[in-house]
C-alpha positions as CSV (number, residue, x, y, z in Angstrom):
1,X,-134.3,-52.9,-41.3
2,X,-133.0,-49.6,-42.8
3,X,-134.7,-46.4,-42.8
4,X,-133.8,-44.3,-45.7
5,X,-134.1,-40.4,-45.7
6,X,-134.1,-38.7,-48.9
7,X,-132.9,-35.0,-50.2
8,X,-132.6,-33.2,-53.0
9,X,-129.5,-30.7,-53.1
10,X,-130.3,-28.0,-56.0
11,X,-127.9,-25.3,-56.5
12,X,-127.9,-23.2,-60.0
13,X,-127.2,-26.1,-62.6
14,X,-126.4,-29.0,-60.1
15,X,-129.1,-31.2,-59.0
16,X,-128.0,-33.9,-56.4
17,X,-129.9,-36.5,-54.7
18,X,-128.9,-37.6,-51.3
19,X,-130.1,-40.4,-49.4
20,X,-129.0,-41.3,-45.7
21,X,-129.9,-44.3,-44.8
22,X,-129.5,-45.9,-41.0
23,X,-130.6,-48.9,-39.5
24,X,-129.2,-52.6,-39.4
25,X,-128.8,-55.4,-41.7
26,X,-130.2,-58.8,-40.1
27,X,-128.9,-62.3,-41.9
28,X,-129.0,-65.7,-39.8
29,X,-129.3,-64.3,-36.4
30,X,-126.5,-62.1,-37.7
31,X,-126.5,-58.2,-37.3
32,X,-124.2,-55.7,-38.7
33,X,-125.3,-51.6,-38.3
34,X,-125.9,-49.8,-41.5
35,X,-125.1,-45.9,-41.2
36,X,-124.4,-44.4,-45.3
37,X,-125.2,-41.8,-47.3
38,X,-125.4,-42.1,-51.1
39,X,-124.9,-39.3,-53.6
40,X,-126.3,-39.0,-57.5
41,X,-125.5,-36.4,-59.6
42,X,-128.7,-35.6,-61.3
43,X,-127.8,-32.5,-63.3
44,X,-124.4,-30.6,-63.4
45,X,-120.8,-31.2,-63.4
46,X,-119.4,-34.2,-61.4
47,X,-116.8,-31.4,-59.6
48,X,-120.0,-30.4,-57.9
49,X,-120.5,-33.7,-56.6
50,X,-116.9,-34.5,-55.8
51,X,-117.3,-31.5,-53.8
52,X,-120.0,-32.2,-51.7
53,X,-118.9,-35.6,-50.4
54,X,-115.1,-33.3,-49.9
55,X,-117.2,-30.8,-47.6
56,X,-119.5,-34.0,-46.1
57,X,-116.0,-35.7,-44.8
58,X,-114.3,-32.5,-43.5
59,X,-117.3,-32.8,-41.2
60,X,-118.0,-36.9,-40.6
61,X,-115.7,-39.7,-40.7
62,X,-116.5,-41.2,-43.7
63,X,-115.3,-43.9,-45.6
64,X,-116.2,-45.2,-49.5
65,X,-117.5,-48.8,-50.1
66,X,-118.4,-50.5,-53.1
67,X,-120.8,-53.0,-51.8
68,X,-124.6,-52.8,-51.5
69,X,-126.4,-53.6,-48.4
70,X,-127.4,-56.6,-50.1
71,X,-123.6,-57.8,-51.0
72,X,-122.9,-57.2,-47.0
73,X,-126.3,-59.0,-46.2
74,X,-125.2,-62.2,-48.5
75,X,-122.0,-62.5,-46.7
76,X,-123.4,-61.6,-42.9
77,X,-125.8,-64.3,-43.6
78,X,-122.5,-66.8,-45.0
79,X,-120.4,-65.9,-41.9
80,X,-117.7,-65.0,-44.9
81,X,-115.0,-62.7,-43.2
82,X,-113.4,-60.2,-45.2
83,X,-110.5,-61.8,-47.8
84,X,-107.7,-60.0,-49.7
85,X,-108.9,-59.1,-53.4
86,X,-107.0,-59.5,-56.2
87,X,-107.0,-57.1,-59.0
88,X,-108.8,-58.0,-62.2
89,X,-107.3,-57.5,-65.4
90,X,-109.6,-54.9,-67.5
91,X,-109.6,-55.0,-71.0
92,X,-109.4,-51.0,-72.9
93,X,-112.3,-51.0,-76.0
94,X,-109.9,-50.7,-79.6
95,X,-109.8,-46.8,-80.2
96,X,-109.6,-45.4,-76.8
97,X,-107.6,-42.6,-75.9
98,X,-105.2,-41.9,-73.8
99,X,-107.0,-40.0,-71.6
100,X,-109.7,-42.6,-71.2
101,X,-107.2,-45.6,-70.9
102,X,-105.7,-43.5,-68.2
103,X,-109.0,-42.7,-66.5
104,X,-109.9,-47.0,-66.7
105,X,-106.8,-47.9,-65.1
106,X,-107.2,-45.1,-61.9
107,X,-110.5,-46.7,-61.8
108,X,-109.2,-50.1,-61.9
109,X,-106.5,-49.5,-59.2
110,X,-109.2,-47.5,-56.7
111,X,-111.7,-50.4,-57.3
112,X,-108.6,-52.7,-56.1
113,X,-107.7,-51.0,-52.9
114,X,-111.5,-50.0,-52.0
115,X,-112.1,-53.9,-52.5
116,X,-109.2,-54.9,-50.2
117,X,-110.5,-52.2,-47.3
118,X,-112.8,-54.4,-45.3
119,X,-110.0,-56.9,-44.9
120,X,-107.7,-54.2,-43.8
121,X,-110.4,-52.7,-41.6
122,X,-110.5,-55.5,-39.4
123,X,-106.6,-56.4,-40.1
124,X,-107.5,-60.4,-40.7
125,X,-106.7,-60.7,-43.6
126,X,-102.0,-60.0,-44.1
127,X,-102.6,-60.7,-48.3
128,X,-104.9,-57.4,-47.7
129,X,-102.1,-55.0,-46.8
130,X,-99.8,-56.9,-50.1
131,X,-102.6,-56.3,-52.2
132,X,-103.3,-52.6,-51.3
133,X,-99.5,-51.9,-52.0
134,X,-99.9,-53.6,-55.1
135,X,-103.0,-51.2,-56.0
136,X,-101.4,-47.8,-54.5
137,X,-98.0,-48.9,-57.0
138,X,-100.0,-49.8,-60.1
139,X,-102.2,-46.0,-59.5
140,X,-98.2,-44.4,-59.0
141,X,-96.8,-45.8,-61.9
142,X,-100.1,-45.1,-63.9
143,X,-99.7,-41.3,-62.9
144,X,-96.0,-41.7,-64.0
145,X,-96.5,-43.4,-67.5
146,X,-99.3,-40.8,-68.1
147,X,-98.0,-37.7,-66.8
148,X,-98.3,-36.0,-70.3
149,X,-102.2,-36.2,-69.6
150,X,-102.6,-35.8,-65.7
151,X,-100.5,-32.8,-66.3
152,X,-102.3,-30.2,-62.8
153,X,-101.7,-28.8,-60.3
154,X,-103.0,-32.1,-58.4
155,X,-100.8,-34.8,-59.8
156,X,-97.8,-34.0,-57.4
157,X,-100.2,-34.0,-54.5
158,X,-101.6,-37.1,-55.2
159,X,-98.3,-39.0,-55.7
160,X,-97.3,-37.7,-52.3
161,X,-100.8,-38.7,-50.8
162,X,-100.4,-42.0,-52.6
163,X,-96.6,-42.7,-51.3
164,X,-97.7,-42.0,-47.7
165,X,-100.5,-44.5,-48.3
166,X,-98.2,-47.2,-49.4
């Protein structure tokens, strides 16, 4: 039973819809508390957006998953703990470039660690902390071996925050 509380954030050419939903999944006698917020960019530049969840977790803890309510509910309802992820091989269309090959690969190595995080979160799972390292040092070398496109005044930042990580 979730109840879901919806805004609508509109500021010059940025339109973002926020919904906070809080209540608690139920699956086989099974409960597990549901507390998120979800953020679409409607209108305006994705910076805007980035922004906002920036500003949201100065203020909350927060942390990012990638699975519905419904993926948690299937596996509350299994009794499935939390397993070490490995990464899946993506395939780049013919024609990309480099920017975009660059872009799919940061992707690819977030979705990896973000997938290996509930494992970590309750620490049951020793393949999860191997395959986080393996994420963080694909997403290094990826900044390293693209460096002529991730050329800002961020990159060095983000290595640093990315060595500490690892």
């Amino acid at each position: 039973v979730v109840l879901r509380r919806s805004h609508t954030l509109a500021d010059g050419e940025t339109l973002i819809d926020i919904a906070v939903d809080e209540g608690e999944i139920r699956a086989g006698g099974r409960r597990l508390p549901v507390c998120e917020i979800e953020l679409e960019l409607r209108r305006g530049s994705p910076a805007a957006l980035f922004a906002l969840a920036r500003d949201l977790a100065e203020s909350v803890p927060l942390t990012v998953s990638g699975f519905s309510k419904s993926e948690r509910g299937y596996r509350l309802l299994a009794g499935a703990e939390p397993v070490a992820v490995k990464q899946k091989p993506g395939a780049l269309p013919a024609g990309v470039t480099i920017r975009d090959a660059f872009r799919s690969l940061a992707r690819d190595c977030l979705a990896h660690l973000q997938a290996n995080a509930p494992a970590l979160h309750e620490g049951r799972a020793p393949e999860a902390v191997h395959q986080s390292r393996v994420a963080l040092r694909r997403l290094r070398a990826a900044l390293s071996l693209f460096s002529a496109v991730v050329r800002d005044g961020e990159r060095d930042r983000v290595r640093e925050g990315l060595r500490w990580l690892a």
